[in-house]
C-alpha positions in Angstrom: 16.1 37.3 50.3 15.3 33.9 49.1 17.0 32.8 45.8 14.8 29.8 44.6 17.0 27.3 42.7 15.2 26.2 39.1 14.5 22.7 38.3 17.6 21.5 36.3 15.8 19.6 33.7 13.5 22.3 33.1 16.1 24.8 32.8 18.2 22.0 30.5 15.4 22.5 28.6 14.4 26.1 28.2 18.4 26.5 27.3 18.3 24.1 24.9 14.3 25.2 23.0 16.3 29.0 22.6 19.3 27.4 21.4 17.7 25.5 18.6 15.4 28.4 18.1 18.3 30.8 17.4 19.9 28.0 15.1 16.5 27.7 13.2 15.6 31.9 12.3 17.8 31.4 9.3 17.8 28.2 7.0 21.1 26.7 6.2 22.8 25.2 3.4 23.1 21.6 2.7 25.5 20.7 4.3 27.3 23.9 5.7 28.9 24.5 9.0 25.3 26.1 10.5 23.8 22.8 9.0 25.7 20.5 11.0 25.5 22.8 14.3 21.6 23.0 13.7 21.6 19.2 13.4 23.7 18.9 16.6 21.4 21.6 18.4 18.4 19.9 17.5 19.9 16.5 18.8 21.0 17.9 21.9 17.5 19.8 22.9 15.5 16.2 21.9 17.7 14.5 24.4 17.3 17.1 27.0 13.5 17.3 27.0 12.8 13.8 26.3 13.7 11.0 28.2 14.7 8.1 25.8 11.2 5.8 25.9 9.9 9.1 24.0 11.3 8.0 21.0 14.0 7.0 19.2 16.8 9.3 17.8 16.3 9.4 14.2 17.7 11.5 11.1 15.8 12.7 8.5 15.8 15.0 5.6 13.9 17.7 8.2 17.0 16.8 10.5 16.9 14.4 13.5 13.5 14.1 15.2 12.3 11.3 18.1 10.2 8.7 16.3 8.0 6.4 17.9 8.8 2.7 17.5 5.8 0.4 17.0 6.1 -3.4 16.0 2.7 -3.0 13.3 4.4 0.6 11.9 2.0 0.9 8.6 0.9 4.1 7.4 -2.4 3.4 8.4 -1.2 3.4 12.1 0.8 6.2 11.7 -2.2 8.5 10.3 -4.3 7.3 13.0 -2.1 8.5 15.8 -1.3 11.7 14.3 -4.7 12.3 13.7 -6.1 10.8 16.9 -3.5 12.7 19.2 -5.1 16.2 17.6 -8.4 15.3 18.3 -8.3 14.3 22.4 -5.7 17.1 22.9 -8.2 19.8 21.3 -11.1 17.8 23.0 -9.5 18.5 26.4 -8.8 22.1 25.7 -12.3 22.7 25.1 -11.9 23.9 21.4 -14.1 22.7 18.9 -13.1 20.5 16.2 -14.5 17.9 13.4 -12.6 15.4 10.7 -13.0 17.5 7.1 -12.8 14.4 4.1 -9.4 15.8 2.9 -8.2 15.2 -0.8 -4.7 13.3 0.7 -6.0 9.8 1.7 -2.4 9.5 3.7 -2.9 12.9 5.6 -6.0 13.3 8.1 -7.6 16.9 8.2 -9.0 18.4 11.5 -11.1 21.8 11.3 -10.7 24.2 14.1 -13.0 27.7 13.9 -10.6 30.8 13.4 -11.4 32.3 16.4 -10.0 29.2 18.3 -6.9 29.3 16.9 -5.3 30.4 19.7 -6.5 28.1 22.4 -5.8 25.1 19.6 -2.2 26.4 19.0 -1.9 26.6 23.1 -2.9 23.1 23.7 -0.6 21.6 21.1 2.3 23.6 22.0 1.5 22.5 25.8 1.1 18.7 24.5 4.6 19.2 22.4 6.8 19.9 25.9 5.8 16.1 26.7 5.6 14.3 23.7 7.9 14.4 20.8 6.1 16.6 18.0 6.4 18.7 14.7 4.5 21.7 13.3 5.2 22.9 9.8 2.8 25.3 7.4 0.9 24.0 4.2 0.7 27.2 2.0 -2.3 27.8 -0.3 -0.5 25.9 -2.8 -1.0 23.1 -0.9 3.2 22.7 -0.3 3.9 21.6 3.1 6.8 23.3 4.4 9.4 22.1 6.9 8.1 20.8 9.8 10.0 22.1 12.9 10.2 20.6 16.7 6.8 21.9 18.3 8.8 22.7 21.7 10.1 25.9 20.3 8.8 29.5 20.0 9.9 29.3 16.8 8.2 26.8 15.0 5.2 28.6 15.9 6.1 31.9 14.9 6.8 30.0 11.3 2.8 29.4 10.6 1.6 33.0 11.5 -0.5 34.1 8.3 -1.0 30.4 7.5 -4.3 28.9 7.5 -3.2 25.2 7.5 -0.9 23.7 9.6 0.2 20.0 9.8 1.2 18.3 13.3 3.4 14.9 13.0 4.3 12.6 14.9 6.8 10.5 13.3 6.9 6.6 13.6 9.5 3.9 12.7 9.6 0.2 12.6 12.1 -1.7 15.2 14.5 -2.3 12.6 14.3 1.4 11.5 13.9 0.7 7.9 10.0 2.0 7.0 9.8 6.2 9.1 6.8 8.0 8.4 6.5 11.6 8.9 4.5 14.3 7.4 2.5 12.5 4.7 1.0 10.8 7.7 0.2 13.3 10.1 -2.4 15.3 10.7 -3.7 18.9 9.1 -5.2 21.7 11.3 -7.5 23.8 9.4 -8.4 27.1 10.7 -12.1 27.7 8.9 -13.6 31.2 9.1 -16.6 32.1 10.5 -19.2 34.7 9.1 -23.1 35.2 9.1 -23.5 32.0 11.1 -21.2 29.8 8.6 -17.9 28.3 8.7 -15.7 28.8 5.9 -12.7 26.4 4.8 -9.5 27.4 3.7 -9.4 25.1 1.0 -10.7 23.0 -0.8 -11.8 19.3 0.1 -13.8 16.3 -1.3 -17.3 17.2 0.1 -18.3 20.5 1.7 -16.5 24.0 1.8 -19.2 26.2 3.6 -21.4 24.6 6.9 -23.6 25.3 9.7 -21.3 27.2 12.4 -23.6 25.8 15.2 -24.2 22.4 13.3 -24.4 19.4 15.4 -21.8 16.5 15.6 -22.2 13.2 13.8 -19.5 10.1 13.2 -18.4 8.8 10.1 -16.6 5.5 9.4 -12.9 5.8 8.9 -13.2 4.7 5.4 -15.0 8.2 4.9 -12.1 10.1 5.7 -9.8 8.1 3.9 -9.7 5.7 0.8 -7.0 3.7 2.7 -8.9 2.5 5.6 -9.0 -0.7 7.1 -12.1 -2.6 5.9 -12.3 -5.0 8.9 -12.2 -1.7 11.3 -14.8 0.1 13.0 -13.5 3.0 13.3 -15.9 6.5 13.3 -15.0 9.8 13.5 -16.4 13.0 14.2 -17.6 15.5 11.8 -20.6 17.5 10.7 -23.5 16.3 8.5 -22.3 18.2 5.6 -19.6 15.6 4.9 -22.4 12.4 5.4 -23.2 10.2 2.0 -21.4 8.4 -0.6 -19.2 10.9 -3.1 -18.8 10.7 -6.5 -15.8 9.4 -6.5 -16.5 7.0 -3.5 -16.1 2.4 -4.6 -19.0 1.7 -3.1 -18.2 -2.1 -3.5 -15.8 -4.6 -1.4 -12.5 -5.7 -3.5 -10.7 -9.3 -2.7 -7.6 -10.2 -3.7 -6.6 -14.1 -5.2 -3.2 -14.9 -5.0 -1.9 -18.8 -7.1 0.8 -20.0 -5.2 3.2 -23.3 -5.2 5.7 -24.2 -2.9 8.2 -26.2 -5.7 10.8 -27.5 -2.7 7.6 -29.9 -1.9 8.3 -33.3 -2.1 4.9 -34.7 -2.2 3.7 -31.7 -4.9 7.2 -32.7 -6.9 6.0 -36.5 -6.7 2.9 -35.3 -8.2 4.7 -33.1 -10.8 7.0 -35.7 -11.8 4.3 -38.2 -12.6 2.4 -36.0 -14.5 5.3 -35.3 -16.5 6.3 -39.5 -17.2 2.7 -39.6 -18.2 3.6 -37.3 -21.4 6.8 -39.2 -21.2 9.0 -35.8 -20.4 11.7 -36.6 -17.9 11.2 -34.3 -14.7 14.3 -31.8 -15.3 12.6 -30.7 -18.4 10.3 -28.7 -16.3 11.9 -24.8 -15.6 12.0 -25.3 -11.6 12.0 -21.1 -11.9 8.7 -20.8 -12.1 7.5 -23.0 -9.1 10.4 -22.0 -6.8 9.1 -20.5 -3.5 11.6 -17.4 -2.5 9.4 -16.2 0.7 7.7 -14.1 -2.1 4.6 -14.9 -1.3 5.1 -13.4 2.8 6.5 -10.3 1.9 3.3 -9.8 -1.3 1.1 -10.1 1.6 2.5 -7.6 3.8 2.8 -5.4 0.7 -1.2 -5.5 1.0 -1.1 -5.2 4.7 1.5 -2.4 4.3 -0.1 -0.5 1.7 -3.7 -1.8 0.7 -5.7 -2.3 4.0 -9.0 -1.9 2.4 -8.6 -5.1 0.9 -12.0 -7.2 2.7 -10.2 -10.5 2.0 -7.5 -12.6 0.3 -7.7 -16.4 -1.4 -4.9 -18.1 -1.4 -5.2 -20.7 -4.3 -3.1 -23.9 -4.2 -2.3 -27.5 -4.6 -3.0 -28.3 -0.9 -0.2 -26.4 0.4 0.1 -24.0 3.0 2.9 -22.4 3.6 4.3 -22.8 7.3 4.4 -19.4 8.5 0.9 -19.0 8.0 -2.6 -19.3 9.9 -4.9 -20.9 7.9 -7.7 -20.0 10.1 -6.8 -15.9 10.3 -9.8 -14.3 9.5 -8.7 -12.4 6.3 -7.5 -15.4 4.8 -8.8 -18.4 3.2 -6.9 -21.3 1.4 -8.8 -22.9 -1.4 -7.7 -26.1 -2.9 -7.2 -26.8 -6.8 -9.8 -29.8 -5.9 -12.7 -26.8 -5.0 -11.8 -24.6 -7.6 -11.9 -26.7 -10.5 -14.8 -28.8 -8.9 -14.4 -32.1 -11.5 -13.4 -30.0 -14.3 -10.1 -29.7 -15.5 -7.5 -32.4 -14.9 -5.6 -32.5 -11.7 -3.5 -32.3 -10.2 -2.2 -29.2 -12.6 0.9 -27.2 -12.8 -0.3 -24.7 -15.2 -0.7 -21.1 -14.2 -3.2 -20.8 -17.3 -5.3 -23.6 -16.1 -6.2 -22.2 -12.6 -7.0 -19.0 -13.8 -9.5 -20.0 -15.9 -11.1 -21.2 -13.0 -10.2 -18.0 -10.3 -14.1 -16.4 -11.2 -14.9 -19.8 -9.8 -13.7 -19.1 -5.8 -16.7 -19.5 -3.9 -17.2 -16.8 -2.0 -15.2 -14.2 -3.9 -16.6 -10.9 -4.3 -17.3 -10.1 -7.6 -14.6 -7.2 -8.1 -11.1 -8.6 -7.2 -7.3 -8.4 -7.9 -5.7 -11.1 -9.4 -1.7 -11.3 -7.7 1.4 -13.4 -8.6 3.6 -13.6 -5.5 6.3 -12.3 -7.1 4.1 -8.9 -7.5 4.3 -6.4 -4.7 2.5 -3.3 -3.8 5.4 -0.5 -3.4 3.4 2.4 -1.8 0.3 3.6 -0.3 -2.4 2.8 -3.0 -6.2 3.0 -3.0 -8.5 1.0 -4.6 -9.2 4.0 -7.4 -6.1 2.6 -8.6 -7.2 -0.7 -10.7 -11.3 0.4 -10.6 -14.0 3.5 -10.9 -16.5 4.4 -8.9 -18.8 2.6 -11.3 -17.0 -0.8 -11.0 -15.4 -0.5 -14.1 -11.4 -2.1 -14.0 -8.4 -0.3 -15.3 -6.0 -2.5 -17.2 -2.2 -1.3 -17.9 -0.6 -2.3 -21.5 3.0 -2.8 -21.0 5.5 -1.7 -24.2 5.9 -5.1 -24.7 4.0 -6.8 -27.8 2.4 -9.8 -28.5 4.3 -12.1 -31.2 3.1 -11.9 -35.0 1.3 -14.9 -36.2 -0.1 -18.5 -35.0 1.2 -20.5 -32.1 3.8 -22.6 -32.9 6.1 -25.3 -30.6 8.9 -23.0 -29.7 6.8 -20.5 -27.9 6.7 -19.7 -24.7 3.8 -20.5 -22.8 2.6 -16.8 -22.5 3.3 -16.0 -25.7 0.6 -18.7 -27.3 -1.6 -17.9 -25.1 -1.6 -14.5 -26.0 -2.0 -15.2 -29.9 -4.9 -17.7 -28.7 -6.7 -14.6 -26.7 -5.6 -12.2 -30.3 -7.6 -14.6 -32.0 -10.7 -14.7 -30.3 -10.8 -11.1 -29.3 -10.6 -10.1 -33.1 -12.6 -12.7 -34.4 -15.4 -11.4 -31.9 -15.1 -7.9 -31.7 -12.6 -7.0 -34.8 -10.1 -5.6 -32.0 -6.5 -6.4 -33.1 -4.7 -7.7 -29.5 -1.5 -6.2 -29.8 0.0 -5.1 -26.6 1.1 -7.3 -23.3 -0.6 -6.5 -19.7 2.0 -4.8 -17.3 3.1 -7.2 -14.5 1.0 -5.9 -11.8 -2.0 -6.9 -10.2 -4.6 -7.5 -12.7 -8.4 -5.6 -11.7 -11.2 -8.4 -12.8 -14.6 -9.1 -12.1 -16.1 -12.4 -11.6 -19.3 -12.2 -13.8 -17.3 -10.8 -16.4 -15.2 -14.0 -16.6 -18.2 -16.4 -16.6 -19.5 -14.4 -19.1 -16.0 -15.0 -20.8 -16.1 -18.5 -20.3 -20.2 -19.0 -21.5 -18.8 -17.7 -24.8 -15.6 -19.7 -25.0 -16.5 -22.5 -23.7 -14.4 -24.8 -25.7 -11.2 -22.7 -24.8 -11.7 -22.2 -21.4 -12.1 -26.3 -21.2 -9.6 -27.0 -22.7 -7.1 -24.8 -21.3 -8.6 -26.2 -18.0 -7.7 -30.0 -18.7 -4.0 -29.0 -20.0 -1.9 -30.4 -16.9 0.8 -28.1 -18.1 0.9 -24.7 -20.6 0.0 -25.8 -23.9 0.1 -24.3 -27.3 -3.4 -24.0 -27.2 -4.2 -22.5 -24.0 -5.8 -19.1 -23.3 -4.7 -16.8 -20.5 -8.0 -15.3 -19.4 -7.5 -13.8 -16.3 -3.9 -12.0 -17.5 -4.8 -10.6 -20.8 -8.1 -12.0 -22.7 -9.8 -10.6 -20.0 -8.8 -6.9 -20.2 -9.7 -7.1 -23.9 -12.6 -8.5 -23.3 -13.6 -6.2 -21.1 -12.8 -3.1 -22.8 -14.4 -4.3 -26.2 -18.0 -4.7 -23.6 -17.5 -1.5 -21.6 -16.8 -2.9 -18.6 -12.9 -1.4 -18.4 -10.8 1.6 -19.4 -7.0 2.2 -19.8 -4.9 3.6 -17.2 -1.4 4.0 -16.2 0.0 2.8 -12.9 3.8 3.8 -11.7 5.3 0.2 -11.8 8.7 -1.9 -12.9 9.7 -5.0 -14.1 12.7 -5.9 -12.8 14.5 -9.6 -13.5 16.8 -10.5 -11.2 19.1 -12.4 -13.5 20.1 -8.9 -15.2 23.4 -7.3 -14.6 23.1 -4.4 -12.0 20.4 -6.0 -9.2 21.5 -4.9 -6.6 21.7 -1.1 -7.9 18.4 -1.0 -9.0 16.9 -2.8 -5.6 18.6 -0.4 -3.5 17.5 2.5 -5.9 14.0 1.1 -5.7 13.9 0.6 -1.4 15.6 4.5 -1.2 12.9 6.1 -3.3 9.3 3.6 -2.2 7.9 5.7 -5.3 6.4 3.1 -7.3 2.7 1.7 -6.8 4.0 -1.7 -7.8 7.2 -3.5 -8.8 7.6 -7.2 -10.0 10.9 -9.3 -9.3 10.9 -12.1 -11.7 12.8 -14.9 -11.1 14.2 -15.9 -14.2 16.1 -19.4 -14.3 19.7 -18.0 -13.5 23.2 -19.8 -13.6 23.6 -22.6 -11.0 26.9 -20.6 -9.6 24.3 -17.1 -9.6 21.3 -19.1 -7.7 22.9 -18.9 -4.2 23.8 -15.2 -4.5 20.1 -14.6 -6.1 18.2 -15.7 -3.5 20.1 -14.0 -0.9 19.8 -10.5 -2.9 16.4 -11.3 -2.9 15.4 -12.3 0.6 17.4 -9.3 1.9 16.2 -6.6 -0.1 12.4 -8.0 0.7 13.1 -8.3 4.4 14.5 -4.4 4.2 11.5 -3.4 2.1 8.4 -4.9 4.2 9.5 -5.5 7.5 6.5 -5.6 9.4 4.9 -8.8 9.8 1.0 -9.1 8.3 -1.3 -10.2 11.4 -2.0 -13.5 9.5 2.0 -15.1 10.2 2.0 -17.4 13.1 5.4 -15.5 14.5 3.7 -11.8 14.0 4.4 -9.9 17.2 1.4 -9.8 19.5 0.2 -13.6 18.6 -0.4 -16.1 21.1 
């Protein structure tokens, strides 16, 4: 008798699927005993299946999984993959399958008929004994439970009676800082067939009942999620049911206009310093805060690369700067001098924020619904563009707590604060609307012709707050705050709320709240102002700062000269 000697790894590895699939019948306790030897088990049978390019050992709150590393890790990438892994192994297998236009813009939804469930489970269990994968259920509630290693018997035997199952593939960032997991991957939907129809399991954004025998179309990615890329061509396949624009579909491009100054400039700070003998003001009168350049302006980029890829294109407004990390010429990017935007109005060169925004609906080029950043405003999470406007095109403004001062400018306010009893004025002269309430620091939703309208019927304020070299008692803020007033009084904007903080980083406790705020990524937006602090704090500031940003958007945007994959 011949005794045939198994394969070592693959006996490594049947030992060490059972192992983890004993360890896994029965859930553990936080932090128990089992816990740890669950952990450890799991460890053990990654390393023995996997060879170490198949990812890189990671823990999590699911326990440690084998994350693929990717220089350009954005949840965009990460849904793609998930979603695009499910769709060639199923192809191959010959089961039949077509994108469903989910409700989850982060998850990607793949329908499978019932009656293939079994050749569709197969393929990805077959798939999951060479590449690093996770199945968990999504229960009619729509809770997703605990994904599980895809290798095991077990993990499969956890989504019997389920009708929705979500396959991940989880994905890191070299410096392991940004993992995404199961809010990115990818949902199989077993749909029912009877009397020639398919039936789905839940409910979605366009169709719940279709043609079993219905041919295949493609859709653009941007139908499938509100989070697409808009300079991607990207199509999908699906069924004609889920063709046409939705109701709650922005059928419209969005921009986004960024003012920026680099303050450590000496030319600029030549200019500056002129301007300010002219008024006879020495220069150190002039709060060096507000025109100090932190990096901010990199990392509020990425923040839209990150988290706001249907952007179609960004201005960079400045004084002729450009800062040296970036390419001028990237296609998603365009640098517009003061000299174009104010185009002989105005006085130049100016240092006053209200002053170029009065100008911003002015951009040539700009399309006509746009967000209006600061760069010390970043997007903290996945956001879609239903966010700051409605399917209709009208913008959402977001009233901050904060209020408006009583009573007529006088020489001891701040800059904001007389611009805002400028805009009070106007707005209740016009419309009888009493301007009480501040705008949120976040990115402000405008359209253009709304502004020009604006400025036809102020003509005298938006002049004059376009020739003031510096803030001015008299100056308006119209893109900040007159504009969402404005807009509201006409119809043409709503309230909303938005998940967002101000934080200023000359407040006791910054470095609690930062770290607080990079654990839980659960805001939409978050603004770090930069408040003068004390020369002795400055040093320890800036380096609070930089690290915290570095930490919190660590992949480079594709417009930075030293972006992986350039040149």
């Amino acid at each position: 008798m011949i005794f045939r000697v198994p394969d070592r790894a693959a006996l490594r590895a049947a030992l060490s699927r059972r192992a983890v699939d004993r360890l896994s019948r029965r859930p553990a306790a936080a932090g128990s005993r089992r816990e740890r030897w669950t952990r450890a088990a799991v460890a053990w049978h990654l390393r023995a299946v996997f060879p170490p390019e198949a990812g890189t050992l990671t823990q999590t709150a699911y326990g440690p999984v084998l994350a693929a590393t990717a220089a350009d890790a954005t949840p965009l990438r990460a849904r793609r993959e998930a979603l695009e892994l499910v769709l060639d192994v199923l192809a191959e297998a010959g089961v039949t399958r077509f994108c469903v236009r989910g409700l989850d813009d982060r998850a990607a939804a793949v329908a499978v008929p019932l009656s293939q469930r079994r050749a569709a489970y197969a393929a990805l269990r077959a798939l999951a004994r060479h590449r690093p994968l996770w199945v968990g259920a999504v229960t009619e509630e729509g809770e997703l439970l605990p994904p599980r290693p895809a290798g095991t018997h077990h993990a499969w035997q956890a989504l019997s009676g389920h009708r929705v199952i979500r396959v991940t593939r989880f994905l890191r960032d070299p410096s392991g800082a940004l993992l995404y997991g199961p809010e990115h991957g990818c949902d199989v939907e077993l749909w029912h067939a009877r009397a020639g129809r398919l039936r789905a399991p839940r409910p979605n954004r366009a169709a719940d009942d279709i043609a079993e025998d219905g041919p295949e179309i493609e859709l653009p990615e941007e139908s499938f999620t509100r989070l697409a890329d808009a300079g991607a061509a990207v199509v999908r396949p699906t069924r004609p049911e889920f063709a046409g624009r939705l109701l709650d579909d922005l059928p419209f491009p969005v921009d986004a206009v960024y003012t920026w100054v680099d303050g450590a400039d000496p030319a600029w700070r030549a200019r500056r310093d002129a301007a300010l003998a002219q008024r006879g003001v020495p220069p150190q009168a002039a709060v060096d805060a507000r025109f100090a350049d932190r990096d901010e302006l990199r990392y509020s980029l990425r923040s839209l690369h990150l988290y706001a890829p249907w952007l179609r294109h960004v201005w960079l407004v400045t004084d002729d700067q450009v800062p040296p990390w970036l390419d001028p010429c990237h296609p998603r990017i365009t640098v517009v001098s003061h000299k174009q935007l104010f185009g002989g109005a105005g006085v130049l060169p100016t240092f006053n924020s209200h002053a170029i925004e009065s100008r911003l609906h002015h951009v040539d080029g700009l399309a006509e619904h746009f967000l209006y950043f600061n760069d010390d405003v970043f997007l903290g999470r996945p956001v879609p563009p239903s966010r700051f406007f409605q399917p209709n095109g009208l913008t959402k403004l977001f009233p901050s707590k904060g209020k408006v001062d009583p009573g007529e400018p006088v020489a001891a306010d701040k800059g904001a604060t007389s611009a805002g009893k400028n805009n009070r004025e106007l707005i209740g002269r016009d419309f009888g609307l009493l301007l009480t309430y501040k705008m949120k620091h976040t990115p402000h939703a405008l359209r253009r012709s709304v502004l020009a309208e604006m400025e036809q019927r102020w003509p005298d304020g938006f002049a004059r707050t376009a020739a003031h070299q510096f803030r001015d008692p008299a100056d308006l803020s119209p893109a900040s705050s007159a504009y969402h007033y404005y807009a509201l009084a006409t119809g043409r904007a709503v309230l909303d709320r938005i998940a967002s903080v101000y934080l200023s980083l000359a407040a006791p406790g910054d470095a609690q709240r930062l770290d607080r705020l990079r654990a839980a990524r659960d805001l939409d937006v978050f603004c770090l102002n930069d408040e003068e602090p004390d020369p002795g704090a400055r040093a320890v500031q800036e380096r609070l700062l930089r690290d915290f940003l570095a930490g919190y958007f660590p992949v480079a945007a594709p417009w930075e000269l030293d972006a992986p994959g350039r040149g």
